[in-house]
C-alpha positions, 0 to 999 in steps of 0.5 A: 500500500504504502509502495502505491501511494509514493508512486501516487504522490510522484506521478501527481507531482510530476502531472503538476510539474509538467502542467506548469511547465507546459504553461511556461512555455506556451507563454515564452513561445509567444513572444507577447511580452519580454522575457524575462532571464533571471541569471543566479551567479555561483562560486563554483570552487569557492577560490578568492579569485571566483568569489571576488569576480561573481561578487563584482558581477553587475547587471552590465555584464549580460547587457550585451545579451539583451542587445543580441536578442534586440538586433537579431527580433528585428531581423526576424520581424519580432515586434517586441522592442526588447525581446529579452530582459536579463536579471541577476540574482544575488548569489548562490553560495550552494552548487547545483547538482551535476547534469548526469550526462549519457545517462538513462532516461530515468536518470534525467527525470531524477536529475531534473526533479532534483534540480528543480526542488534545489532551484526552489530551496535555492531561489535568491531572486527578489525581483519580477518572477523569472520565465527563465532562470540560469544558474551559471558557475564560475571557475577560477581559470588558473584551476579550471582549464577545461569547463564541464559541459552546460545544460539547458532544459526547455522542460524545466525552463532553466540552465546550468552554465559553466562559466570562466572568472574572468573579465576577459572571459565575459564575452564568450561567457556571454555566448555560453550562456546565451547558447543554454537560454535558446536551449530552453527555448527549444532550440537544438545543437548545431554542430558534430558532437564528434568533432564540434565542427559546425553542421552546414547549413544550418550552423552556418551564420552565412550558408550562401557566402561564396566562398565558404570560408571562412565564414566572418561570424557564428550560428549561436547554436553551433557556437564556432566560426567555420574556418575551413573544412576542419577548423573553427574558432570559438566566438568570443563575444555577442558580436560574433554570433546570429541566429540562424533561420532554422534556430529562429524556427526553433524558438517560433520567430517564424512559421 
């Protein structure tokens, strides 16, 4: 009896987080209103050099993002004069839990009821509720070489972002984190997951240059400037990358 009523409870709690969450994102599909992106700074290793950056963090640092999303609506006819509206929260001394990547299915819905009920006990945000919120991880670049892979969930209307502790850093953060949002938006990944090359034509900024390469700017979904036929380079800034017609298919700026 009491193995059928835990089962129960579980399946009302998922039945509600899914009514919510579908909720959620017919509202964000719509692009009525700004979006609003709440960002929930971490010190990942709790280094002096993570702590000093995320408590110097502004609200400037994210500006860039909220003009990316304003030039590239314009493009696609978005009548929204503001797209996206970027928060930042108060940080978050507590880390999120990992993403349990090439994990069964059954370890995904768990990681993400757990990072869900985290998030909620977590929640520093006082302002405007979020329609999306990114928990983004900053590491001391002098002990982290190589960042873990981010994640975003378009189900759960949220991401876990790793990040660099580094001014220098701020505009391919930017990218980062940018490239997680659009993930909860429904956008995919364009780039061979094998190589990390991007996929032609739709992780091409401009698939109808002539010639090819090298291209002058990124696919944001893809994240790298195609070179040649074997290189590419990570963009290093909101500048460098536009949202490609099937990624603004994605996100139901076109039909």
């Amino acid at each position: 009896m009491w193995r059928r009523l835990r089962i129960g409870i579980l399946l009302l709690i998922l039945a509600s987080v899914a009514q919510s969450a579908w909720v959620a994102r017919t509202r964000t599909a719509e692009w009525k209103t700004s979006l609003r992106v709440v960002v929930y700074p971490i010190s990942a290793d709790a280094s002096a050099t993570s702590t000093q950056y995320v408590s110097e963090l502004r609200k400037a640092t994210f500006e860039p993002i909220e003009a990316f999303f304003r030039t590239e609506g314009r493009k696609y006819g978005v009548s929204l004069s503001d797209p996206v509206e970027v928060f930042l929260a108060p940080a978050i001394s507590s880390r999120p839990p990992a993403p349990p990547f090439g994990g069964s299915t059954l370890r995904i819905i768990l990681w993400s009821l757990e990072l869900r009920y985290w998030a909620w006990r977590h929640d520093t945000h006082n302002g405007p509720k979020a329609d999306v919120r990114l928990f983004v991880s900053y590491h001391d670049p002098s002990l982290t070489a190589r960042l873990p892979h981010s994640a975003g969930l378009q189900k759960g209307l949220m991401g876990v972002v790793n990040a660099f502790a580094e001014t220098g850093q701020d505009g391919s953060n930017n990218v980062v984190i940018t490239h997680e949002l659009l993930h909860t938006l429904g956008a995919t990944d364009k780039y061979d997951p094998d190589g990390n090359l991007p996929l032609f034509p739709d992780g091409f900024a401009d698939p109808d240059a002539r010639p090819r390469y090298p291209q002058r700017r990124a696919e944001i979904m893809a994240g790298r400037i195609p070179i040649s036929e074997t290189r590419a380079e990570i963009a290093e800034g909101m500048k460098q990358v536009v949202i490609g017609a099937k990624t603004a298919h994605e996100i139901s700026w076109t039909k």
